[in-house]
DSSP file (Angstrom, degrees, kcal/mol; ACC not computed):
  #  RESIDUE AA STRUCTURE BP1 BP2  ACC     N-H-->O    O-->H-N    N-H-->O    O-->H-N    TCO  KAPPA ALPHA  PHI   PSI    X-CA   Y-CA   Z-CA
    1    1 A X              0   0    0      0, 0.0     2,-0.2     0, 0.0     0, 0.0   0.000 360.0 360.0 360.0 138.8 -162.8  109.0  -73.7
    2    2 A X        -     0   0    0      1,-0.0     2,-1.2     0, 0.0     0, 0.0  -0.482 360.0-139.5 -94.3 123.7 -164.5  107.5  -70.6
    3    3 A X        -     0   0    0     -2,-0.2    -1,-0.0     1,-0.1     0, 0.0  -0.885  27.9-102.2-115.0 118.0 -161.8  105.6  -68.4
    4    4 A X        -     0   0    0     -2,-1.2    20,-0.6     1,-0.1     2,-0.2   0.161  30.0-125.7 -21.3 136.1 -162.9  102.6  -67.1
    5    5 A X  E     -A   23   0A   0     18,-0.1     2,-0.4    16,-0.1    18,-0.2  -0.684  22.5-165.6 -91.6 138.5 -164.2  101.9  -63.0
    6    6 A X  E     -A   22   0A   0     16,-3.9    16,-1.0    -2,-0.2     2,-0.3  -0.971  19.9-118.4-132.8 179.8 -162.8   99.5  -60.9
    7    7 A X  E     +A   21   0A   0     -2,-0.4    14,-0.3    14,-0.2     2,-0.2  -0.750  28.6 177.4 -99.5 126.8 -163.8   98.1  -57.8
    8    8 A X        -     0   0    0     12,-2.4    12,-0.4    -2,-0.3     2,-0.3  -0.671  19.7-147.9-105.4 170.2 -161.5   98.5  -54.3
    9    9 A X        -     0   0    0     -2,-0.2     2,-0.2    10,-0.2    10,-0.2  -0.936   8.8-154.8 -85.4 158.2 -162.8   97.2  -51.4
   10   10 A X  E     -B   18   0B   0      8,-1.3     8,-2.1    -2,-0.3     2,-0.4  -0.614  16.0-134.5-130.3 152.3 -162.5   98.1  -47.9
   11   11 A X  E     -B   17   0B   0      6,-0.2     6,-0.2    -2,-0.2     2,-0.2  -0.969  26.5-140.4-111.9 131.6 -162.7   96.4  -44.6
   12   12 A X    >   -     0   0    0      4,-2.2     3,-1.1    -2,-0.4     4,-0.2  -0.512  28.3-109.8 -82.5 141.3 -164.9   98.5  -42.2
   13   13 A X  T 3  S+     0   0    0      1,-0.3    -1,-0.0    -2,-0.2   101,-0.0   0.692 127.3  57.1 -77.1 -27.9 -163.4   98.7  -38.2
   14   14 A X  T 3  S-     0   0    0      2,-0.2    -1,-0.3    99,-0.0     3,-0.1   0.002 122.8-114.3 -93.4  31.0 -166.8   96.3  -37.8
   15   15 A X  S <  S+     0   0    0     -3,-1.1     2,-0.4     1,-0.1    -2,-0.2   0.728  78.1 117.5  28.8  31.2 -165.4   93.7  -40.4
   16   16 A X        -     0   0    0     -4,-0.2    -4,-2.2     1,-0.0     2,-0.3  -0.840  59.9-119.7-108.0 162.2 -167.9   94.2  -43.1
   17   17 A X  E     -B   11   0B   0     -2,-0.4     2,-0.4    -6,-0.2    -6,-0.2  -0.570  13.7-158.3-100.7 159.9 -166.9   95.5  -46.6
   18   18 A X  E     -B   10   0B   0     -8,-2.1    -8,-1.3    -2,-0.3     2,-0.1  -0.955  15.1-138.8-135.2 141.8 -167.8   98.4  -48.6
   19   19 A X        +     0   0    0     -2,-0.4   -10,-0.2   -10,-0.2    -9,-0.2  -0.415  20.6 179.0 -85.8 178.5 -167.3   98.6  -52.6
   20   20 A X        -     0   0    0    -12,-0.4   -12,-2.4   -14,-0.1     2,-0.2  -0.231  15.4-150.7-149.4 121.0 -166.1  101.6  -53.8
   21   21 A X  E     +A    7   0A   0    -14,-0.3     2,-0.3    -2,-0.1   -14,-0.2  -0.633  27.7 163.1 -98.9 148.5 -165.5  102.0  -58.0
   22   22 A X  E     -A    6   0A   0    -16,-1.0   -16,-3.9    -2,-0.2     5,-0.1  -0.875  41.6 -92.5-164.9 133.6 -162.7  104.4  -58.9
   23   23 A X  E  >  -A    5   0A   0     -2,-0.3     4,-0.5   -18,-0.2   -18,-0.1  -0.403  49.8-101.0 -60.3 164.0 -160.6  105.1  -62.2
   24   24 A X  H  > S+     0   0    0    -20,-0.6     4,-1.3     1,-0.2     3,-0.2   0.753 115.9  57.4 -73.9 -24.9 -157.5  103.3  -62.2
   25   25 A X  H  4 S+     0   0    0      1,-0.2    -1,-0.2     2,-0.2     5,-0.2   0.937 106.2  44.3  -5.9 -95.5 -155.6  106.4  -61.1
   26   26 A X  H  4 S+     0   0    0      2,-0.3    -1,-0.2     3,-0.1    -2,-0.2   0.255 109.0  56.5 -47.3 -22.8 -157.1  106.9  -58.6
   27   27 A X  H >< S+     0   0    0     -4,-0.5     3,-6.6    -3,-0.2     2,-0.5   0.921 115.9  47.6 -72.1 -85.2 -157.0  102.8  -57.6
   28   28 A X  T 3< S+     0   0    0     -4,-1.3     4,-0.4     1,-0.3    -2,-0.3   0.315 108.4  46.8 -55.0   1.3 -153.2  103.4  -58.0
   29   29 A X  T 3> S+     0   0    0     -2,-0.5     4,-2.1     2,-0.1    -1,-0.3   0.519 109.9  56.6 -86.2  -6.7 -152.7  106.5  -56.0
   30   30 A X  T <4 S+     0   0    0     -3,-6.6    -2,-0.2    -5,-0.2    -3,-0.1   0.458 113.9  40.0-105.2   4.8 -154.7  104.9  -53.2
   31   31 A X  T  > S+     0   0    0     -4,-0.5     4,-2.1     2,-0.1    -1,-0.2   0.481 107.2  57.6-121.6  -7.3 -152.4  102.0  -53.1
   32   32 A X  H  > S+     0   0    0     -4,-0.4     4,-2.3    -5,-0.4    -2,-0.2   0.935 109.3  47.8 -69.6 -27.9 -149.5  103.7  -53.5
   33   33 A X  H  X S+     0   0    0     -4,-2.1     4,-1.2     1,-0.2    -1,-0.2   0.736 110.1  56.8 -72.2 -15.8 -150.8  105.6  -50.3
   34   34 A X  H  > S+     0   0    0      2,-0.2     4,-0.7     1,-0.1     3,-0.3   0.966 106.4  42.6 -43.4 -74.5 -151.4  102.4  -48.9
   35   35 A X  H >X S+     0   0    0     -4,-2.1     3,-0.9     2,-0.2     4,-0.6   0.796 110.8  61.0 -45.1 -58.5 -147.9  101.0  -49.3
   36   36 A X  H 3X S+     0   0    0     -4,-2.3     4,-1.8     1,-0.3    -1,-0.2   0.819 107.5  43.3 -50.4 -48.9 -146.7  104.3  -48.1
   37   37 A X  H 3X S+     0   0    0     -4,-1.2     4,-1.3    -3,-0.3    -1,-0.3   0.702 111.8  51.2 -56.7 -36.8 -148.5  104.0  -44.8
   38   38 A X  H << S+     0   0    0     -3,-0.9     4,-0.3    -4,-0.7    -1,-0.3   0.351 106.0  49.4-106.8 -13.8 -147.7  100.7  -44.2
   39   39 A X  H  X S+     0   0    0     -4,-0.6     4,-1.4    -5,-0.2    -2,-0.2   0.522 112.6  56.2 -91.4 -24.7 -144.0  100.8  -44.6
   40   40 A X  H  X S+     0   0    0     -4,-1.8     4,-1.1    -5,-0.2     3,-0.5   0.998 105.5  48.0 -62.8 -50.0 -144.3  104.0  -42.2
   41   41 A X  H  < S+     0   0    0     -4,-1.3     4,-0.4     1,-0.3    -1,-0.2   0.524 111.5  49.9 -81.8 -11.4 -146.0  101.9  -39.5
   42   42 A X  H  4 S+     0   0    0     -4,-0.3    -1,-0.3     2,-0.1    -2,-0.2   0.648 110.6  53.5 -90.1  -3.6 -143.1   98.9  -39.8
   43   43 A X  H  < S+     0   0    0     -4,-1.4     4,-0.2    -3,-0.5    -2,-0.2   0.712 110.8  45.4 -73.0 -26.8 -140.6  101.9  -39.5
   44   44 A X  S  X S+     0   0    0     -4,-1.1     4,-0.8     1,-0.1    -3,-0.2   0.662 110.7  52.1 -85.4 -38.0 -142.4  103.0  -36.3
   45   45 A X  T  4 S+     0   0    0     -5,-0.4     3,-0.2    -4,-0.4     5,-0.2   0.801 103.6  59.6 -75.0   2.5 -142.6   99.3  -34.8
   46   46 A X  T  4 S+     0   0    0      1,-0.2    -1,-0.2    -4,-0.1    -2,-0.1   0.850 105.1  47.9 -91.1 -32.9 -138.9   98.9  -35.3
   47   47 A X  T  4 S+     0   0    0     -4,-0.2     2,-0.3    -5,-0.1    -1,-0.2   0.591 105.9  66.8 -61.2 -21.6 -138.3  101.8  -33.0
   48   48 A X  S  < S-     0   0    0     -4,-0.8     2,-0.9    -3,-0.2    10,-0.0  -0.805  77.8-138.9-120.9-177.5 -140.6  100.5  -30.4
   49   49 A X        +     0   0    0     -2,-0.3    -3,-0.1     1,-0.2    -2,-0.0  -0.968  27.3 170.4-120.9 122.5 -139.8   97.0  -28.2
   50   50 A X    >   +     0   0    0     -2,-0.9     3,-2.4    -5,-0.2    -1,-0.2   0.521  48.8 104.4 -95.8 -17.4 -143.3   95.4  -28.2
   51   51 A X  T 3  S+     0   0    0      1,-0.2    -2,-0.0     3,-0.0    -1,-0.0   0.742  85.8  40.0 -14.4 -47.1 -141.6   92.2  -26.7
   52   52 A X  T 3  S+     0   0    0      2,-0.1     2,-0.4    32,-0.0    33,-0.3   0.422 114.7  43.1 -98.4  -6.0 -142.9   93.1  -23.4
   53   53 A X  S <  S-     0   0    0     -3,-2.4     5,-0.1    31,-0.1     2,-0.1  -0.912  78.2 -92.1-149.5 163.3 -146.2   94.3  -24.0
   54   54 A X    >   -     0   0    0     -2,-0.4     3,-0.6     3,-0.2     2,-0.3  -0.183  54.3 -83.1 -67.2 150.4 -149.2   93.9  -25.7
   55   55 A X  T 3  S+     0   0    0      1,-0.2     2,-0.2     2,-0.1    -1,-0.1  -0.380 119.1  11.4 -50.2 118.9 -150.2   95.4  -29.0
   56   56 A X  T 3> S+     0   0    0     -2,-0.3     4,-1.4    47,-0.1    -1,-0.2  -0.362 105.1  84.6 142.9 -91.5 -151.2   98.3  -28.2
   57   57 A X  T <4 S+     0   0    0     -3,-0.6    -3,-0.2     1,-0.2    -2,-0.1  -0.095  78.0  73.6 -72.3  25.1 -150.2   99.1  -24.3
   58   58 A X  T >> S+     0   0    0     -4,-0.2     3,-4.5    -5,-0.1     4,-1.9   0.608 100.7  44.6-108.0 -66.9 -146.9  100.2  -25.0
   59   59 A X  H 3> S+     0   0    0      1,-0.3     4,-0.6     2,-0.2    -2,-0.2   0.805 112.3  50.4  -6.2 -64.2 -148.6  103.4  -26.3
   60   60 A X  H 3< S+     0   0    0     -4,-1.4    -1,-0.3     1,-0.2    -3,-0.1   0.084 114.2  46.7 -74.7  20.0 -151.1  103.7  -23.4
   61   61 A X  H <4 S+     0   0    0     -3,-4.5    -2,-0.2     4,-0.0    -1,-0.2   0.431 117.6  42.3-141.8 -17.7 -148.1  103.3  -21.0
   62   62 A X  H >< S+     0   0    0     -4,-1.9     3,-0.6     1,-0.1    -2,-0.2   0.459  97.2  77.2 -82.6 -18.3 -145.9  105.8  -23.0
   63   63 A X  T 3< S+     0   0    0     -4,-0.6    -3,-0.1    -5,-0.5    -1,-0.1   0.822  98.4  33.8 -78.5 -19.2 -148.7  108.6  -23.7
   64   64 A X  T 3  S+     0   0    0      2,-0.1    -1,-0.2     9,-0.0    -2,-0.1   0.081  78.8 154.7-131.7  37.6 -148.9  110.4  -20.2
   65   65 A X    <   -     0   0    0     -3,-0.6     2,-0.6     1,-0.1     8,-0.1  -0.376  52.9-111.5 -75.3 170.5 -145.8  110.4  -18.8
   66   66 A X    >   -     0   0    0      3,-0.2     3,-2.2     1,-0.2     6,-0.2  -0.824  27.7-166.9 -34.8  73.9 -144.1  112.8  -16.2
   67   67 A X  T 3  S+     0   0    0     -2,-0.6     3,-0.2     1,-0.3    -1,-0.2   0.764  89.2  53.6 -65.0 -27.7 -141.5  114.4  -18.5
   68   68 A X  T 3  S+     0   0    0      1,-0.2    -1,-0.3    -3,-0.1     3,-0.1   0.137 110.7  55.7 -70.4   5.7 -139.9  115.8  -15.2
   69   69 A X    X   +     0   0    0     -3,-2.2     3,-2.8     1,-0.2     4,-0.4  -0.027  49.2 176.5-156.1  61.5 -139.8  112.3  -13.9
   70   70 A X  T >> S+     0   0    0      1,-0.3     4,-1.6    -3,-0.2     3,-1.4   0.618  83.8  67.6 -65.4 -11.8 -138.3  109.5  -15.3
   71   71 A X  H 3> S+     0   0    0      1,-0.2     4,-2.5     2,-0.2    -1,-0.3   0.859  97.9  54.4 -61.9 -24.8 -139.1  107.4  -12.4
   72   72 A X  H <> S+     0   0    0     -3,-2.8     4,-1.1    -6,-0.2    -1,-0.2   0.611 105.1  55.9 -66.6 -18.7 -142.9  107.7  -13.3
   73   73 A X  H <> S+     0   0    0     -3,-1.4     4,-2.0    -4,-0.4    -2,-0.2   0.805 105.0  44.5 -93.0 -15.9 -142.0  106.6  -16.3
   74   74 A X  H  X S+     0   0    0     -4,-1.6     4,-1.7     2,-0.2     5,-0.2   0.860 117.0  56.8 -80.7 -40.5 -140.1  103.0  -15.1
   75   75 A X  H >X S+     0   0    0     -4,-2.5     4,-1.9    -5,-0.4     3,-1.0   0.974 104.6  42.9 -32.8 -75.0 -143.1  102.9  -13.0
   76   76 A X  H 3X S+     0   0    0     -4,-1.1     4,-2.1     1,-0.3    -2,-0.2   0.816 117.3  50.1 -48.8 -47.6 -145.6  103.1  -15.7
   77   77 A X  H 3X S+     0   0    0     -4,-2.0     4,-2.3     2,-0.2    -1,-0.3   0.785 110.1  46.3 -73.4 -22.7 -143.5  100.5  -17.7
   78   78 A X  H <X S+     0   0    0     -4,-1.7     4,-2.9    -3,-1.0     5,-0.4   0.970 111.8  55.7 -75.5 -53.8 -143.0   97.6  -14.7
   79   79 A X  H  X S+     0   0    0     -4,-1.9     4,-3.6     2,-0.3    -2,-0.2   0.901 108.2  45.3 -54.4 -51.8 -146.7   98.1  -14.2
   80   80 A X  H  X S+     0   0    0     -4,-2.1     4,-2.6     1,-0.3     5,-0.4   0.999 116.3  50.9 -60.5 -53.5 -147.5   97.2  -18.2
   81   81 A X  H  X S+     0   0    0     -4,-2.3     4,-1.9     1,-0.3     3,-0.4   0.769 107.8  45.1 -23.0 -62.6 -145.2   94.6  -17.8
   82   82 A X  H  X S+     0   0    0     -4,-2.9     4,-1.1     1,-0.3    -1,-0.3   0.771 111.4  54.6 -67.9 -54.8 -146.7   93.3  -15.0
   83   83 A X  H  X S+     0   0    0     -4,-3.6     4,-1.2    -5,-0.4    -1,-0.3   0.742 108.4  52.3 -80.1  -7.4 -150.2   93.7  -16.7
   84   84 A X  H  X S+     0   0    0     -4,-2.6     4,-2.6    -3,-0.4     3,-0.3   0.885 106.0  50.6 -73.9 -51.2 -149.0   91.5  -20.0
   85   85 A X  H >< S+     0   0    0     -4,-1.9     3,-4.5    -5,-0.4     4,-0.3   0.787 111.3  47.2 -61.6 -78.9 -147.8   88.7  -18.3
   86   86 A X  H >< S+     0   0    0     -4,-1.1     3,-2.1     1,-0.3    -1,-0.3   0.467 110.0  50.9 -43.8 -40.4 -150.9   88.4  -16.4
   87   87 A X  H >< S+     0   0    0     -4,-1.2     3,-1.1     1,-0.3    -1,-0.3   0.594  98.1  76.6 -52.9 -24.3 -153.2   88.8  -19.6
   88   88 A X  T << S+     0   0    0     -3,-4.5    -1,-0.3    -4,-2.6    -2,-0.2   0.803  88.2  50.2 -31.6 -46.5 -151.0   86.4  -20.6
   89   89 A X  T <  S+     0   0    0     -3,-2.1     2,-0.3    -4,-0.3    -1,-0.3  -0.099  92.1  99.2-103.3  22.7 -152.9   83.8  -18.5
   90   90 A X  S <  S-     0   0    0     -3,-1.1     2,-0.3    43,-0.0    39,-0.0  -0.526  87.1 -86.7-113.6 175.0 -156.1   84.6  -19.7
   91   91 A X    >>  -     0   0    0     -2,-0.3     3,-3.0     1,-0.1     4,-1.4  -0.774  37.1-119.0 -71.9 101.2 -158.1   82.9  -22.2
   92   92 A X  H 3> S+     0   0    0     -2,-0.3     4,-1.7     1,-0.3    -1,-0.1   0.678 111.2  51.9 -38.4 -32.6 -157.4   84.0  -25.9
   93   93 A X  H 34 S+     0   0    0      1,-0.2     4,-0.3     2,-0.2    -1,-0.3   0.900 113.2  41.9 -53.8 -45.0 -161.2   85.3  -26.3
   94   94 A X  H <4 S+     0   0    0     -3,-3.0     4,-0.5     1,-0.2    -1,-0.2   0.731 113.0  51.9 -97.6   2.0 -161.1   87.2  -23.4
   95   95 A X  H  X S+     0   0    0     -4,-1.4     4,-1.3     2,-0.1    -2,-0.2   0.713 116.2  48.8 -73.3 -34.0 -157.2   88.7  -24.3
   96   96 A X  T >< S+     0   0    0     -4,-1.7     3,-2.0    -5,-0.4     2,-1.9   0.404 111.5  45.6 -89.2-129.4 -158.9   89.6  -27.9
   97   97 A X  T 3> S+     0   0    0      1,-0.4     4,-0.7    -4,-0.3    -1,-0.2  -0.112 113.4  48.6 171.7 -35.4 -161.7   91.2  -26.5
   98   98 A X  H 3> S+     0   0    0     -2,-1.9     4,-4.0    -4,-0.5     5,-0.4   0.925 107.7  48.1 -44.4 -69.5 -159.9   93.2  -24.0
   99   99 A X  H <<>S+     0   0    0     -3,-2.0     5,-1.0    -4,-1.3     4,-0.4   0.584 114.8  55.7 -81.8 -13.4 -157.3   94.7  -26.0
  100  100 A X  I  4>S+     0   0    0      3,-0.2     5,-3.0     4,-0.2     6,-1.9   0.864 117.9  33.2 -60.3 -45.9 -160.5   95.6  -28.6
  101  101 A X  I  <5S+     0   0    0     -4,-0.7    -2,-0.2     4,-0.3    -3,-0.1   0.960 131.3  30.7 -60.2 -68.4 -162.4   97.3  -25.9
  102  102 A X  I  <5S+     0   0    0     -4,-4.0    -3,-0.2     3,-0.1    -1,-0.1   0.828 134.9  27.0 -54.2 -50.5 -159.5   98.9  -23.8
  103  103 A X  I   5S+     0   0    0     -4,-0.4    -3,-0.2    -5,-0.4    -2,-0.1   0.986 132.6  32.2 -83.1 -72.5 -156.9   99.4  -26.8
  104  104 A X  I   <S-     0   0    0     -5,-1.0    -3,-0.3     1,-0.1    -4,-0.2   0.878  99.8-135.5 -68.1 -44.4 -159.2   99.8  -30.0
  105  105 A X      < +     0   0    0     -5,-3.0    -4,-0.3     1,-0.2     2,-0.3   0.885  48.0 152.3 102.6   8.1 -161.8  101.4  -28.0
  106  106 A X        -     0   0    0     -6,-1.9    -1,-0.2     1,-0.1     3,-0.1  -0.585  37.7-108.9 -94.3 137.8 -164.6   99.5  -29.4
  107  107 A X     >  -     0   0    0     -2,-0.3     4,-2.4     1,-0.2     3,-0.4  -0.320  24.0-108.0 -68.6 165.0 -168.1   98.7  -27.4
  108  108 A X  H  > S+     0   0    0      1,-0.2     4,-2.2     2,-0.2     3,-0.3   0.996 124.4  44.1 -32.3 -74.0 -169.4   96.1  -26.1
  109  109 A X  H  > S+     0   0    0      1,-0.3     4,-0.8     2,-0.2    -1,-0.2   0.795 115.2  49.7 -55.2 -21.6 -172.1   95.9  -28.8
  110  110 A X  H  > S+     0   0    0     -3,-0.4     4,-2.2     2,-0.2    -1,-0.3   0.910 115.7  48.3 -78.2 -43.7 -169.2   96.7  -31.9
  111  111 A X  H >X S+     0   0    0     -4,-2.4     3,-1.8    -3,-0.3     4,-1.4   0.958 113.4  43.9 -50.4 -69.8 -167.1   93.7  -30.0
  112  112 A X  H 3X>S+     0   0    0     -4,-2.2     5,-2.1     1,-0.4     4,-1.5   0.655 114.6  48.2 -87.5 -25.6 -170.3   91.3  -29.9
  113  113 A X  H 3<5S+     0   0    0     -4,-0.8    -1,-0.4     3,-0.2    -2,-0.2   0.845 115.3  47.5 -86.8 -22.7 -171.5   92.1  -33.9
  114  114 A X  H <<5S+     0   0    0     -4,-2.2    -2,-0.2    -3,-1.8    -3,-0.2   0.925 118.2  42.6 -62.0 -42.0 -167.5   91.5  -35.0
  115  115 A X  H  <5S-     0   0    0     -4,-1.4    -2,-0.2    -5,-0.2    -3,-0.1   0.933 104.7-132.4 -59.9 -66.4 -167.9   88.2  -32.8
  116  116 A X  T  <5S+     0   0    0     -4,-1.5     2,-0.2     1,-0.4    -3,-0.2   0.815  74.6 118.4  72.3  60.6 -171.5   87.2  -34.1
  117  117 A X  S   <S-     0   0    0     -5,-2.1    -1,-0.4    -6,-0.0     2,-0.3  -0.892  75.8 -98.6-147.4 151.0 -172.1   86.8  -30.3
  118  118 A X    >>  -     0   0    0     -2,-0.2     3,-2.1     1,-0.1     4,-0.6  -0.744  34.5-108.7 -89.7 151.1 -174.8   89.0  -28.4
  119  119 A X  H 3> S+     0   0    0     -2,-0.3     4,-1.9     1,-0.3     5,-0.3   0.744 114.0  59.1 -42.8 -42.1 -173.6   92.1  -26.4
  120  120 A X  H 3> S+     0   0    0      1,-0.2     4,-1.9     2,-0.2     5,-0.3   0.963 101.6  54.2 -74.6 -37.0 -174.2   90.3  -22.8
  121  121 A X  H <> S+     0   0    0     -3,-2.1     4,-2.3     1,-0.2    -1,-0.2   0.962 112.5  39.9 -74.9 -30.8 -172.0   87.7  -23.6
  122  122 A X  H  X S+     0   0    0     -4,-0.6     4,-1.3     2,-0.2    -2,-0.2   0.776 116.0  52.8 -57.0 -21.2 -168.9   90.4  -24.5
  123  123 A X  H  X S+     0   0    0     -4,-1.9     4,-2.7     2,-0.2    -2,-0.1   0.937 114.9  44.0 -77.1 -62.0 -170.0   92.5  -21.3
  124  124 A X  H  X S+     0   0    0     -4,-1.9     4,-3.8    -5,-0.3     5,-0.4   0.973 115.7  45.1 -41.2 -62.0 -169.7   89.1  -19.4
  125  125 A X  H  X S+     0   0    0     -4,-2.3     4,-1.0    -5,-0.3    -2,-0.2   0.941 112.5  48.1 -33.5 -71.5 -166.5   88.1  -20.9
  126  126 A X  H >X S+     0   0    0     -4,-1.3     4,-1.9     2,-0.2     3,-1.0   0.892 114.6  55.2 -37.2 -69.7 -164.9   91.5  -20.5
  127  127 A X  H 3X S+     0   0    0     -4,-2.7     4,-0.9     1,-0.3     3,-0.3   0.739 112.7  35.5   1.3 -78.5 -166.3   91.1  -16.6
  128  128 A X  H 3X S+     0   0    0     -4,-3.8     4,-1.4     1,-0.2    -1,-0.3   0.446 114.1  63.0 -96.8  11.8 -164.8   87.9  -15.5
  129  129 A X  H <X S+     0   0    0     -4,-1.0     4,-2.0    -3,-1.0    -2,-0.2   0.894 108.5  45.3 -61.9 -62.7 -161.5   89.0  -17.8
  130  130 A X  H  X S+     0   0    0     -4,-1.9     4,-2.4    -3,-0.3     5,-0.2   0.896 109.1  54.1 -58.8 -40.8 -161.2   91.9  -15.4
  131  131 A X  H >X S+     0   0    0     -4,-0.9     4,-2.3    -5,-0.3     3,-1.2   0.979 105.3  50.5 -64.1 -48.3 -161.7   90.1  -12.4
  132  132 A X  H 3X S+     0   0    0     -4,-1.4     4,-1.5     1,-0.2    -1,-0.3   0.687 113.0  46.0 -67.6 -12.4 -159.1   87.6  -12.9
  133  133 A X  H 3X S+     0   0    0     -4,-2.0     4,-1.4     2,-0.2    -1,-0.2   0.519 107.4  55.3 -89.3  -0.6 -156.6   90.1  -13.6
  134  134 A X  H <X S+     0   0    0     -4,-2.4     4,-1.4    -3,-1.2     5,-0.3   0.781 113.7  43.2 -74.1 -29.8 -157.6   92.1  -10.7
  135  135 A X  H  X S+     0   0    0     -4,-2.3     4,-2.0    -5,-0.2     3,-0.2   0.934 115.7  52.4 -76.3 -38.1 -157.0   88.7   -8.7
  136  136 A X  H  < S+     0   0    0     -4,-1.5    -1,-0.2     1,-0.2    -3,-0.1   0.879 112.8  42.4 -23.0 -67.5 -153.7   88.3  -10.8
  137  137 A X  H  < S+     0   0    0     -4,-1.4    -1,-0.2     1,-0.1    -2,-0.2   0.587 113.7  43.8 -72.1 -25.7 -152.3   91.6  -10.1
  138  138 A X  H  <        0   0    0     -4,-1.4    -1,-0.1     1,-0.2    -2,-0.1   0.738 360.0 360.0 -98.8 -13.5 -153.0   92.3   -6.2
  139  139 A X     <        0   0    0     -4,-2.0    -1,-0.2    -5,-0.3    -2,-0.1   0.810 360.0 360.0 -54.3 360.0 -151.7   88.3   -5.3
């Protein structure tokens, strides 16, 4: 006997969807892994203080420390600090667009088809984003 497909969908890192038909198993082992995954990752954020930083940049400010040197590491952390607040003051577009680029790692040109804006206006954005937190950071 034939067991019925059903349809999951997926969101794609470029926010389009994909279909994918599946037995119902297979649906429920793939949400049980779901679940699983997603209770891991609020088990991990409870463990870390994002308060102070952006999503993200706690990571990047934790990934390369000087295990021989915690003062490189209070460094590294004043300095994220220091770079939230100031992204702080930015414009939500160009805070989103950042923390895609920098964090997620995404191009211009992934940014600007998520958007449904052309790539020269995320390259611009991104631009005068940096500049004002370079002016931010050295006043």
């Amino acid at each position: 006997m034939d067991k019925p497909l059903v349809t999951i969908k997926y969101k794609t890192a470029n926010g389009s969807e994909i279909c994918v038909e599946v037995s119902t198993p297979v649906k429920e082992l793939l949400e049980q892994s779901t679940r699983q995954i997603q209770s891991q990752r609020r088990q991990d954020r409870r463990y870390l203080d994002y308060t102070d930083f952006t999503d993200g940049l706690t990571d990047a400010a934790m990934r390369y420390p000087d295990q021989n040197n915690p003062a490189d590491l209070v460094i590294r952390m004043e300095s994220y600090k220091r770079l939230h607040l100031a992204m702080n003051q930015l414009p939500e577009a160009q805070r989103r667009r950042l923390h895609l680029h920098f964090v997620n790692d995404l191009t211009h040109r992934q940014i600007a088809e998520m958007e449904g804006v052309n790539r020269a206006t995320i390259s611009h954005s991104i631009d005068r984003a940096l500049k004002q937190l370079h002016k931010l950071l050295v006043d």
